[in-house]
N, C-alpha and C positions, 0 to 999 in steps of 0.2 A: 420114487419120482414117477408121475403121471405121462402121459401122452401129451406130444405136443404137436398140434394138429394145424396145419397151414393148408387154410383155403383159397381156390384162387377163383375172380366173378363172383365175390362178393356185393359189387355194387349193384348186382341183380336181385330181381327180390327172393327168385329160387337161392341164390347164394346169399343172401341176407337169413332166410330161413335155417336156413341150414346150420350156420353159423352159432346161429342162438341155441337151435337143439344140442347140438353135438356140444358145447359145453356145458352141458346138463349134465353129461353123462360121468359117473362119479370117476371113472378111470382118466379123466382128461385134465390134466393140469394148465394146460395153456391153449390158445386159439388166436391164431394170425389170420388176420384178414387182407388178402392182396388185388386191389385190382390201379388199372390205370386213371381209373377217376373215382371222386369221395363219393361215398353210397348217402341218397337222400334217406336211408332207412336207418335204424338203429341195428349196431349189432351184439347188445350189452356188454357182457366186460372183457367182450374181446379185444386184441390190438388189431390197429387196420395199420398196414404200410402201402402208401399209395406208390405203385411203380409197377412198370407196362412189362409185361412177360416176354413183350415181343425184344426188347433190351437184355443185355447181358448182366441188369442191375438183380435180375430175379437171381441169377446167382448167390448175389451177397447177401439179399434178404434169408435164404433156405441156410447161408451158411452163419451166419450171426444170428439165426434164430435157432438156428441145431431142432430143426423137426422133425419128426421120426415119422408122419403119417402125413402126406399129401393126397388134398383133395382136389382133383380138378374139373372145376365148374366151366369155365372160360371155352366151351366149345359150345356155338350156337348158332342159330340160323338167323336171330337177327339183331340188328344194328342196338349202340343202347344212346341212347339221346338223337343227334344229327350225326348219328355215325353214316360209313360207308357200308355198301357188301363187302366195295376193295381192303377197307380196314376190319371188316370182320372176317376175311379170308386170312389177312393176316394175323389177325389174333388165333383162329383158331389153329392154323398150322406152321407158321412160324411162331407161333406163342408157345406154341406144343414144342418143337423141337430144342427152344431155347430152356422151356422149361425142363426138360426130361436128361436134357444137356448137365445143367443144374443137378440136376435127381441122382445121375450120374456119376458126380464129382464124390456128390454129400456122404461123408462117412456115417452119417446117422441115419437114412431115411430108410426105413423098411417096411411099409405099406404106401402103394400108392393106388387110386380110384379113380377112375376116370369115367366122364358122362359122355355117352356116346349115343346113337339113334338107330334105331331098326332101317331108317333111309340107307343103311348099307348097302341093303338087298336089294332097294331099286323096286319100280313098280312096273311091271311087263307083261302081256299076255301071255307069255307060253311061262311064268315062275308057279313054282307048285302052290297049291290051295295054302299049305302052314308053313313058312321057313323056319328050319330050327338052328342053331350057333355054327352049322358047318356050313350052311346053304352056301353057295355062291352066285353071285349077281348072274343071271343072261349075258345082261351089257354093265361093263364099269359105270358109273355116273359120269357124264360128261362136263359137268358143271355145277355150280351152287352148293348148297350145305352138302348134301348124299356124298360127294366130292370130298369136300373137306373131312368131314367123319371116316372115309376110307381112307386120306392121308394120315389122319391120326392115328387110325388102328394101326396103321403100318409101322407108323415109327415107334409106338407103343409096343410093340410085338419088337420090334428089334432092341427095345431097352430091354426089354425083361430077357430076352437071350445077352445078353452083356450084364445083365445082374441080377440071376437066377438066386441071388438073396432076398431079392426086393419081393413081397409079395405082390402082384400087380392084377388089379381086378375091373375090367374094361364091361359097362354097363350099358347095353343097348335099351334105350329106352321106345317105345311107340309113342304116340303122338302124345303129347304133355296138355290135360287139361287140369282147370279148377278154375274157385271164384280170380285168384286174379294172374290167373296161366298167361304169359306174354310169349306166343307163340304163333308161325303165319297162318297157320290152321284155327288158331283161336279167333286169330283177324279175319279169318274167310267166313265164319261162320256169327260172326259180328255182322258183318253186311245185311242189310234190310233186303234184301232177295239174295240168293244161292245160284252163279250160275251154275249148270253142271253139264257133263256129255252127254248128247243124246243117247240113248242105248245104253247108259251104263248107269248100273247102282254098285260102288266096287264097298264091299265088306272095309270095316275101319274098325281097326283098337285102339282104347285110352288107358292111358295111366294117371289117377288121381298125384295133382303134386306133394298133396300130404304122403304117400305112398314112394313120391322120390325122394322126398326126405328123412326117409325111414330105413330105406335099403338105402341109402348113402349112407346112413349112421351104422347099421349092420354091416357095411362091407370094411367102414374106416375100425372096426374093434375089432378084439380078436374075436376068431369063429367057435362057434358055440362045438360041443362035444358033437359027433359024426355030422358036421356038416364044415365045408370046404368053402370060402368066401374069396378065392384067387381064381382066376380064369376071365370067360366070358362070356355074359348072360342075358336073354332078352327077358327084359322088363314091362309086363303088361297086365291090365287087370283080366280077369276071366269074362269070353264071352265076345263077339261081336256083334258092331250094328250097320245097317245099310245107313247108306249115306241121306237114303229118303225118310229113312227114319229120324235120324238126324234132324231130317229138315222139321218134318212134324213136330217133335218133342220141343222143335225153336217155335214154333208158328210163325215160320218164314217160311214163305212161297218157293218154289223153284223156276230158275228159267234153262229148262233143258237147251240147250245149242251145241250148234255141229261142233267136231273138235278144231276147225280150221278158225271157225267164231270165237270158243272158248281161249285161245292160245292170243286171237287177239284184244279181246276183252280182259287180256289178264296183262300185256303191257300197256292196255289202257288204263287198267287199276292200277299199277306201278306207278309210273309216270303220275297220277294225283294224289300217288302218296297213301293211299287208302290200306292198301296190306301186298303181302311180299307176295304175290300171285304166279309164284315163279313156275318155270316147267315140271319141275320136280313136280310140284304140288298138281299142277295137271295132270302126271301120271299118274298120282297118287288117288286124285278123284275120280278117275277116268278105274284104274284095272284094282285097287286099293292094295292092302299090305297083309296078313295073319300072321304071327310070329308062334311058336311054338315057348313053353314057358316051363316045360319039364322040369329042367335043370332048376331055376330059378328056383321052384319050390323044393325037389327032390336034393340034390346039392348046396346051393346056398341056403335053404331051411326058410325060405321068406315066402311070402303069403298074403297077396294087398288084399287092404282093406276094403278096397272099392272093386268092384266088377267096373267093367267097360260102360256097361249100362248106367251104374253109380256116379262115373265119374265123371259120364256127360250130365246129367241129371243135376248134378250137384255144381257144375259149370254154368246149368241153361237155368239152372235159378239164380244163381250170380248175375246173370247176362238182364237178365227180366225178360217180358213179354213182348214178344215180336209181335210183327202186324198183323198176323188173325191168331186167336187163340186155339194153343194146339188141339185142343177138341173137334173147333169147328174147320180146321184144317185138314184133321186127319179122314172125317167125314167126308169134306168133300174132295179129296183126291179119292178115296174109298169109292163115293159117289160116281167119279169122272171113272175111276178104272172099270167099274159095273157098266157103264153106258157104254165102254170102247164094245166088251165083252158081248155085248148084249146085240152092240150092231152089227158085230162080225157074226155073231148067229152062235156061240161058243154057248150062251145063257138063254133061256130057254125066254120070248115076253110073257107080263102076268095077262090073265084072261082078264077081256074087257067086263066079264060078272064077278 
């Protein structure tokens, strides 16, 4: 008998993905597809059971489907159709608890995977240059996803002490790009100008999503010979980039402003709807994040394929051509930084012979 492997946020297209690969895989007999609404994507010959994790019906799905490997997709930062935040706070952590509830009962299930976000650690000035799996936050998150992801790990961590059978393997991810990453980060940087903090360019990592669908399929199988696929691990490609580079490689402009502007220009974007410009995402522009990735290759044995650099690159070709092209962008901030330098007296002027 195969694996039977029950996905939950399926109707995502991350959880569409994922669904198709993992039944590739010869060891896998079955794949359930669970979320609260029909996915407009295909998810080949998988079964989908449409029903909300936030109910006590995920129970009877895990227990009439007797699956031995849970994936859990359904933690996210944002809404999927006219959802709420209010309803995606409750998906993510009362869906979590119900689900794990579920996990809990099931005399069958002994691996479970969970997607989680490096937003654990929070963005702060005084956090160290790299955080690695033990770091702890400055300040807890007071709100938004970072929040929600530190409520899951927590209940997550108290199932797997109540069922040191279960394999349970909690997967921080850094920022999630590619051609079609549905992410608030991915929406900020869709914007036909970038605002950003004056004074600050804070260091950012990516993770290609082909590369979350890769180490989700490595963590849900068993682990290969000396390497260890239970715990938990930040997930990121090798490498950072300034946030100005960023901008460059988009050939979108930037509009530096104070952070009192930036905080309100970002409930300005909310309110029309434009992308989740939440505070979080301010910290994050403002002081940025590094994650340490040891483990990840030393321990789980995994190793993306994309660098941080690849998998914006491979994002900003997706995206197309912003309003100047990156060459002639890169120039002339190049350009603007030599004049600042030049009038402060730091660069020496050319001789008028």
């Amino acid at each position: 008998m195969g694996k039977v492997v029950l996905v939950t946020g399926v109707a995502r297209q991350l959880g569409g993905r994922f669904v198709r690969r993992v039944q590739r895989d010869p060891g896998v007999e079955r794949v359930i597809g669970v979320d609260a609404v029909a996915p407009e994507h295909h998810l080949g010959g998988a079964e989908f059971v449409q029903a909300d994790i936030r109910q006590s019906a995920i129970g009877r799905v895990l227990a009439q489907t007797r699956a031995d490997t849970v994936v859990h997709l359904d933690v996210t930062g944002t809404p999927l159709g006219s959802g709420s935040r209010a309803s995606v706070k409750e998906t993510n952590v009362i869906g979590t608890m119900q689900l794990l509830g579920a996990c809990q009962k099931s005399p069958t299930v002994r691996r479970l995977v969970v997607k989680s976000s490096t937003n654990v650690y929070g963005s702060a000035p005084r956090d160290p240059a790299v955080c690695v799996e033990t770091t702890a936050p400055k300040s807890l998150p007071s709100g938004g996803f970072a929040k929600d992801a530190v409520e899951v790990e927590g209940y997550v961590r108290g199932f797997a002490r109540r069922r040191p059978d279960v394999s349970v393997t909690v997967l921080r991810f850094a920022n999630i790009l590619g051609p079609a990453a549905d992410t608030p980060l991915a929406s900020y940087f869709g914007l036909p100008v970038l605002p950003t903090v004056f004074g600050y360019d804070p260091r950012l990592q990516f993770v290609h999503e082909d590369d979350v669908i890769e180490v989700l399929r490595v963590c849900a199988d068993e682990p290969r010979r000396g390497t260890l696929n239970s715990g938990t691990f930040n997930i990121a490609g090798d490498g950072v980039l300034l946030l100005s580079q960023c901008s460059r490689r988009l050939g979108r402009p930037t509009v530096p402003l104070l952070l009192p502007a930036v905080t309100w220009a970002g409930s300005l974007v909310r309110t029309l709807g434009m992308t989740d410009f939440s505070p979080e995402q301010i910290r994050l522009l403002t002081h940025g994040r590094v994650v340490d990735t040891t483990q990840m290759r030393e321990t789980l044995g995994f190793r993306p394929k994309y660098s941080t650099a690849g998998a914006f690159a491979d994002f900003a070709h997706g995206r197309g051509a912003g309003l100047l092209p990156p060459e002639a962008l890169a120039g002339a901030v190049d350009r603007i930084a030599e004049l600042s330098l030049r009038g402060s007296g730091h660069l020496p002027t050319q001789s008028a012979n």
